[in-house]
C-alpha positions in Angstrom: 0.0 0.0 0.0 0.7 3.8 -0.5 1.6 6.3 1.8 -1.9 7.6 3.4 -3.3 10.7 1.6 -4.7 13.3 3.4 -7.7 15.1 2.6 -6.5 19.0 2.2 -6.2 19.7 -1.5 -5.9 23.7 -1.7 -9.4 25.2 -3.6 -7.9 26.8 -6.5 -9.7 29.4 -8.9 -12.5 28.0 -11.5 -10.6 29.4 -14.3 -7.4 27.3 -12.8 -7.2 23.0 -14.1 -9.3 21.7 -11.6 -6.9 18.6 -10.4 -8.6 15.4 -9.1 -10.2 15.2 -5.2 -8.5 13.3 -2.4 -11.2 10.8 -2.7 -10.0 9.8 -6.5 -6.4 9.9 -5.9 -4.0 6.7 -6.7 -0.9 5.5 -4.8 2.0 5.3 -7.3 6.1 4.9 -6.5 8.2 7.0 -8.2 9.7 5.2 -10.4 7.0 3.7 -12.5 5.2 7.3 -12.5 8.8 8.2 -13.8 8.4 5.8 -16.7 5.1 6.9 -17.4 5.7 10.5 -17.8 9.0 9.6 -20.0 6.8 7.5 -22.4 3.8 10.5 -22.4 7.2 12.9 -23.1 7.7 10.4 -26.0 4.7 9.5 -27.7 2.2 12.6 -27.0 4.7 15.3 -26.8 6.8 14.1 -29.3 10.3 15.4 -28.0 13.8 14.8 -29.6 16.3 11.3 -28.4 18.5 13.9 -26.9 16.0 15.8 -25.1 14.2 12.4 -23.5 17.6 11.5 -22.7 18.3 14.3 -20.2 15.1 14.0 -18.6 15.5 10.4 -17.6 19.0 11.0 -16.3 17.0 13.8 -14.5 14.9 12.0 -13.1 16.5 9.1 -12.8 18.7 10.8 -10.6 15.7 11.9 -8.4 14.1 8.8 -8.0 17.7 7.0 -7.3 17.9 10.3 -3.8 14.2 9.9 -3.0 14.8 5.6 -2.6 18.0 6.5 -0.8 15.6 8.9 1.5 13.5 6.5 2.2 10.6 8.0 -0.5 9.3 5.6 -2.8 6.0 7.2 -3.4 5.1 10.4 -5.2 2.5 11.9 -2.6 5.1 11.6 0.0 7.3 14.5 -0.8 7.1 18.0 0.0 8.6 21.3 -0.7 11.4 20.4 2.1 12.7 17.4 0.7 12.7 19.6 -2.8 14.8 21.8 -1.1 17.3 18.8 0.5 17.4 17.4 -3.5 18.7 20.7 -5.0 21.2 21.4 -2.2 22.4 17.8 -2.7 22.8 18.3 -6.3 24.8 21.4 -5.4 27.7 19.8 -3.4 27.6 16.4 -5.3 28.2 13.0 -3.8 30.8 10.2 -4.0 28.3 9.1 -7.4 27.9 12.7 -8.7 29.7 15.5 -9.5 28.6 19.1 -8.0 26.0 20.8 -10.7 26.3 24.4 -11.4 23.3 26.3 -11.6 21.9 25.6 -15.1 22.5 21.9 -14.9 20.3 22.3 -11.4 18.2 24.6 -13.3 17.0 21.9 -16.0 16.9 19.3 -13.4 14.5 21.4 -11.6 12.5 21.9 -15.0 12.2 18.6 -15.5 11.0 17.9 -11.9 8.5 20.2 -11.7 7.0 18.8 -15.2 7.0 15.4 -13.8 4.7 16.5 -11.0 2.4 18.5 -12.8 1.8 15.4 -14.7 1.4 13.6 -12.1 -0.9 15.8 -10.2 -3.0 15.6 -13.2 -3.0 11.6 -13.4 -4.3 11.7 -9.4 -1.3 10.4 -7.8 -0.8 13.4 -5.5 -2.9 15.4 -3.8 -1.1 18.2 -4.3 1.8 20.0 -6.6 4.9 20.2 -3.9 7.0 21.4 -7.2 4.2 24.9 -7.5 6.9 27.0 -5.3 9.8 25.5 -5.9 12.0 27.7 -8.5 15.3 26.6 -10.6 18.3 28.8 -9.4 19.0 31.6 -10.9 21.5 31.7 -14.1 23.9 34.2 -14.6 22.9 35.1 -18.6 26.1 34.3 -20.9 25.8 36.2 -24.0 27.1 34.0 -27.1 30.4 34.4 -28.4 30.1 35.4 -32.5 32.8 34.4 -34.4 33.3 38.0 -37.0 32.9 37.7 -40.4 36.9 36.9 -40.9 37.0 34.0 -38.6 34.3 32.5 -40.5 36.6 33.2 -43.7 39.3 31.3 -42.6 37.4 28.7 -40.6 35.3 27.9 -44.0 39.1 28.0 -45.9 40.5 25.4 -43.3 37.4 23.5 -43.5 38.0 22.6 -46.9 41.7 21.9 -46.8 42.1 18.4 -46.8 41.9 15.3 -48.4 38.6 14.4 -50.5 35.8 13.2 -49.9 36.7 14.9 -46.3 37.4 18.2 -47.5 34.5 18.7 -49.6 32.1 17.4 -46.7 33.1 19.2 -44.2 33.5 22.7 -46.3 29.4 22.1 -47.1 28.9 21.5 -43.4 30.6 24.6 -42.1 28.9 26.5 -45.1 25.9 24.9 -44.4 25.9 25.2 -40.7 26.4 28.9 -41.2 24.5 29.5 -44.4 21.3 28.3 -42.7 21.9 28.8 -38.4 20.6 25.2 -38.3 21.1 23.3 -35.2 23.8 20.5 -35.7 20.9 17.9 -34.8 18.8 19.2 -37.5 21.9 19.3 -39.8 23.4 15.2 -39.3 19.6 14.3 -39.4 19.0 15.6 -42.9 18.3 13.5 -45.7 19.0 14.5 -49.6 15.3 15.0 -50.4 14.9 17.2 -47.7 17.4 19.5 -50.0 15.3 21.7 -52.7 18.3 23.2 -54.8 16.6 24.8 -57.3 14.0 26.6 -55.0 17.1 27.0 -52.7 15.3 26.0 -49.3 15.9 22.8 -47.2 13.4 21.2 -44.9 14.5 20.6 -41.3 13.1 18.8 -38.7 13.6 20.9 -34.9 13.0 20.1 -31.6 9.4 18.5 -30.7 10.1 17.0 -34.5 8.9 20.3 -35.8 9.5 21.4 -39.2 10.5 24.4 -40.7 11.5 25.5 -44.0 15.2 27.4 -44.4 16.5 29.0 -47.2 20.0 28.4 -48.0 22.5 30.7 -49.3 24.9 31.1 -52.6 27.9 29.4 -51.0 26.5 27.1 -48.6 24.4 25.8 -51.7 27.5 25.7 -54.1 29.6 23.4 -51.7 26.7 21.2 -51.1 26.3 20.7 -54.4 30.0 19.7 -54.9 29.8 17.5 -52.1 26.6 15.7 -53.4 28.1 15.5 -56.8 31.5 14.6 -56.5 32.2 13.6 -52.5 29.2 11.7 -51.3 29.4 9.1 -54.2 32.7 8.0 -53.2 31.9 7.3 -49.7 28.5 6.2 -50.3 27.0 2.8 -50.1 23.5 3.8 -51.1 21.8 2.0 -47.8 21.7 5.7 -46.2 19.3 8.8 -47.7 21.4 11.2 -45.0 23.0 14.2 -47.0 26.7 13.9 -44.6 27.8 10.5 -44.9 31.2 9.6 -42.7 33.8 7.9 -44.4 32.3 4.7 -43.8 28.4 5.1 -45.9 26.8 5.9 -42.8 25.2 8.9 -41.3 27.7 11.2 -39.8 26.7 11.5 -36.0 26.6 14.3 -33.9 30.1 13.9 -32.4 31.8 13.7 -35.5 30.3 16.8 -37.0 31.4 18.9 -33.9 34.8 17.2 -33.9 35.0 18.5 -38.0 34.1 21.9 -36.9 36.5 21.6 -34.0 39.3 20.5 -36.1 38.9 22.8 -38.9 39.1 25.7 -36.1 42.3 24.5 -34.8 43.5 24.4 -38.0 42.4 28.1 -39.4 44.3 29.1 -36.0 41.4 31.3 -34.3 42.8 31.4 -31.1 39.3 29.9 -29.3 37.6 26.9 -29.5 34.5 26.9 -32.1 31.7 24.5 -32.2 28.3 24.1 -34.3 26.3 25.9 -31.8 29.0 29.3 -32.2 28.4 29.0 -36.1 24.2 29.1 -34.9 25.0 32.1 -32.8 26.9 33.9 -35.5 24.3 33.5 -38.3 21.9 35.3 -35.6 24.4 37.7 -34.7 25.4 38.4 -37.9 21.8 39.0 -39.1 20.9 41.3 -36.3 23.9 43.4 -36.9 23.0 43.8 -40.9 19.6 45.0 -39.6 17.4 41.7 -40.0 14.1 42.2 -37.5 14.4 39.8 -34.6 10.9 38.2 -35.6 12.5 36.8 -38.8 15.7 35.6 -37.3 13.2 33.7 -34.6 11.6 31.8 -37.3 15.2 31.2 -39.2 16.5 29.8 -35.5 13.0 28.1 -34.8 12.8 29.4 -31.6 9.1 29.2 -29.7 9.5 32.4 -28.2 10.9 35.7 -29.4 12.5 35.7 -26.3 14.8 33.7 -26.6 16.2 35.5 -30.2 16.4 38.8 -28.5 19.5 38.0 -26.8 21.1 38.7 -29.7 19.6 42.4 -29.8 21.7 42.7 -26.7 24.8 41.5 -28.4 24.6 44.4 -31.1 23.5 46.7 -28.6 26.8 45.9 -26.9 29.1 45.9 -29.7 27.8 49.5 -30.8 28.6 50.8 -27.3 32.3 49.7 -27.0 32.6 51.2 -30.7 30.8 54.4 -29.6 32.9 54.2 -26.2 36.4 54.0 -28.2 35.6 56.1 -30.8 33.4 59.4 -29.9 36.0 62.1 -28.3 33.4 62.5 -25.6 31.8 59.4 -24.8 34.0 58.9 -21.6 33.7 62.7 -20.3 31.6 63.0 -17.4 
C-alpha cells in the first residue's frame, strides 16, 4: 500500500485545471510514474532522443535520492525534501559530480513537469514542485565568431583530403549559411534539400518542421559534395546528406569534432563549435539589420524571447565602438 493521503487539496480558482479530489487519488512509486511520464514525453509530446535522454538522467537521478531517503511514493514528498534534492545536487556526492546552476536549473524543470503530470494523473494530492524555483543563471551572452574568422574557418574546413574536404567545407557552409542546429543538420536526408527553389526542410525540436533557405555558398559546396564527395563514400543504404567515411550517417560527435578540427587548424585562437556558427548566423543578421521576428523563425525558436539576446549582443558591440571612438563618450 501507498503512503496515506490526506484530505486537504488547496481550492484553487475556477478558471485554474481543476486537479482530481482526495477521494480519486491513486498510490503510485516513483519510479514507474517516472516511466510513465518519459513514455507520455515520448509519444504525446513528441520530443527529440537527446532531449528524452536528459530527462530520464534527471529524473533518474531523483528517483535513485528519493529511494536513498526513504521516498518511494510520489504523494510523500514535499517542498522540504525539494529543497534537500537541490542542495544535494549542489555539493555532489561520492556518485555525482557538484551541478552548477543551469544543470540544477534543467533538473529542476524537468521535476517540476514530472509532478504537474502527475498531479493531473491523481497520484498526489497536491503539486509540492508549485513553489519551488530553478536557481538563478547568470545570462552568458554568445560568443560570435566575426565575419573573418568564418573566412578562414570555411578556408581550413576545406583543406584536406577528399571526400573529407569537400564534406566538411558544405557542413561549415551549411551550418552557417542556414543557423541550423547541428541535430537538425546530421539528421537531414538528400530530399529534404530543394536546390533549385534553394530552401531545405529541417526537422527541430518536438520534430517540428521548418522550412530554411539556403545561401549562394553554402548551396554551391553542397552541391560539390553531393556531386562529387558523397558518391565515393556512399553505399546507397543511407538517404542522409553527410555521410562519414564509412556510408553511414555522420553522427553528432563527428560533425562537432569536423568543426572543432577545422578551427584549430584556421588558427582562431578559441575553441568553435556548431552551436557558435548558430550564434553567429543570428548575430550576424541582427547586426546587418534583419528584424528579430524573422531571425526567430530562421532559428525556430518558440518564443521571441529567446532571439532577442542577440539584440543585446549588437547593442553591446555598438557601445564599446561608440565608447572607443566618440571624443566625448568617456567625459563625465
Amino acid at each position: 500500500m501507498g503512503p496515506s493521503l490526506r484530505h486537504s487539496v488547496c481550492h484553487r480558482s475556477p478558471s485554474r485545471i481543476s486537479w482530481p479530489s482526495a477521494t480519486e487519488l491513486v498510490s503510485k512509486d516513483l519510479a514507474s510514474a517516472s516511466a510513465d511520464y518519459l513514455a507520455h514525453l515520448s509519444v504525446e509530446r513528441g520530443l527529440s532522443t537527446n532531449t528524452l535522454q536528459a530527462y530520464a538522467r534527471d529524473l533518474g537521478r531523483y528517483v535513485e535520492w528519493c529511494a536513498a531517503h526513504g521516498l518511494l511514493w510520489v504523494a510523500e514528498v514535499s517542498l522540504t525534501e525539494l529543497a534537500d534534492f537541490t542542495a544535494d545536487l549542489t555539493r555532489g556526492d561520492d556518485a555525482h559530480r557538484p551541478l552548477g546552476a543551469p544543470s540544477v536549473a534543467r533538473t529542476v524543470v524537468a521535476i517540476r513537469g514530472f509532478y504537474r503530470f502527475c498531479t493531473l494523473e491523481g497520484w498526489t494530492p497536491d503539486d509540492p514542485t508549485r513553489s519551488w524555483k530553478p536557481p538563478a543563471i547568470a545570462r552568458r551572452l554568445p560568443k560570435a565568431l566575426t565575419y573573418d574568422e568564418i573566412e578562414r574557418l570555411i578556408a581550413a574546413a576545406g583543406d584536406q583530403p577528399e571526400p573529407r574536404g569537400m564534406r566538411d567545407l558544405a557542413l561549415v557552409e551549411f551550418l552557417y549559411g542556414t543557423g541550423a542546429r547541428i541535430d537538425e543538420v546530421v539528421g537531414l536526408d538528400v530530399d529534404d534539400l530543394d536546390l533549385v527553389e534553394k530552401v531545405v526542410l529541417v526537422r527541430g525540436k518536438g520534430d517540428r518542421q521548418r522550412l530554411l533557405p539556403v545561401g549562394g555558398p553554402a548551396l554551391v559546396a553542397v552541391s560539390a559534395y553531393l556531386q562529387s564527395g558523397r558518391p565515393n563514400v556512399s553505399k546507397g543504404t543511407t538517404p542522409a546528406v553527410f555521410l562519414n567515411l564509412r556510408g553511414g550517417r555522420l553522427s553528432r560527435q563527428s560533425a562537432w569534432a569536423a568543426v572543432s578540427q577545422a578551427a584549430q587548424r584556421s588558427e582562431i585562437g578559441h575553441a568553435v563549435s556548431p552551436h557558435t556558427l548558430r550564434h553567429s548566423f543570428a548575430t550576424h543578421l541582427v547586426e546587418r539589420g534583419a528584424d528579430v521576428r524573422v531571425v526567430q523563425e530562421l532559428l525556430g525558436h518558440a518564443s521571441v524571447t529567446t532571439t532577442q539576446i542577440y539584440t543585446k549582443v549588437t547593442v553591446d558591440s555598438l557601445r564599446e565602438v561608440y565608447v572607443t571612438a566618440h571624443p566625448r563618450a568617456l567625459q563625465a
